[in-house]
C-alpha positions, 0 to 999 in steps of 0.5 A: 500500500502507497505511504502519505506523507506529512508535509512536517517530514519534509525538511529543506537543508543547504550543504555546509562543508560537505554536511546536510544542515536543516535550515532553522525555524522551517514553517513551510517549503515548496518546490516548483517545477516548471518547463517551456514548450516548443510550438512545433505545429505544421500544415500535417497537424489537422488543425491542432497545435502541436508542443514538444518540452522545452527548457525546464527550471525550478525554484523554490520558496520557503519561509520560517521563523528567525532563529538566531544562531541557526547554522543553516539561516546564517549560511543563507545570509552569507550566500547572499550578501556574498552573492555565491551558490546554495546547494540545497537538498529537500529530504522527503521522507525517511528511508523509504523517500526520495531526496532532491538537490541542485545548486540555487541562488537565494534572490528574495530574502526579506524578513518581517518584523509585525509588532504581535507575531514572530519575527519570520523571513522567507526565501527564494531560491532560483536553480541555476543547475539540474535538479537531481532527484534520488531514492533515499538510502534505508537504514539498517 
């Protein structure tokens, strides 16, 4: 039988030095996936459009609370004052899940600060490389 999954096992983290850190203070990630398509209709296509697939990309938005100290939150602030590449990593599911990963670049990252809430951010990551899609490795 199929397994669901709950979206709180679903964990976005960024590679520091070789090592997978969650971004702290996660509330919520999505992962777009989006490709082009190539109009290849001729005078052969009885009156119908015809579409191949283009260029494909992605991004992905996430948001959260600010936790001050967190490694994977400070790595994000210097990627982006630095304007250097993200590798990101989605984990979704345990063992017996898939995990995605491609290099990013972080190009929105405000934060908000409303007198009776939680100071939050949020983030855009925009792929700049393919995005690898893997099986977990079961543990024993």
């Amino acid at each position: 039988m199929a397994k669901k999954i709950a979206g709180v096992d679903v964990l976005l983290m960024v590679e520091i030095g070789g090592q997978k850190v969650a971004i702290g203070g996660q509330k919520g990630a999505s992962l777009t996936r989006t490709a082009e398509t190539i109009d290849v209709t001729d005078k052969t296509s009885g009156g119908w459009s015809e579409s191949i697939m283009g260029l494909k990309s992605w991004s992905i938005e996430c948001e959260g609370l600010v936790t001050l100290g967190d490694q994977g939150l400070e790595h994000l602030h210097k990627c982006f004052d630095d304007g250097t590449l993200i590798d990101a990593v989605i984990k979704v599911g345990a063992s017996d899940g898939y995990t995605y990963k491609g290099k990013v670049l972080l190009t929105e990252f405000p934060e908000e600060y409303a007198q009776d809430d939680a100071v939050t951010y949020s983030a855009t990551l925009q792929g700049v490389s393919a995005l690898v899609r893997e099986k977990n490795t079961p543990t024993i």
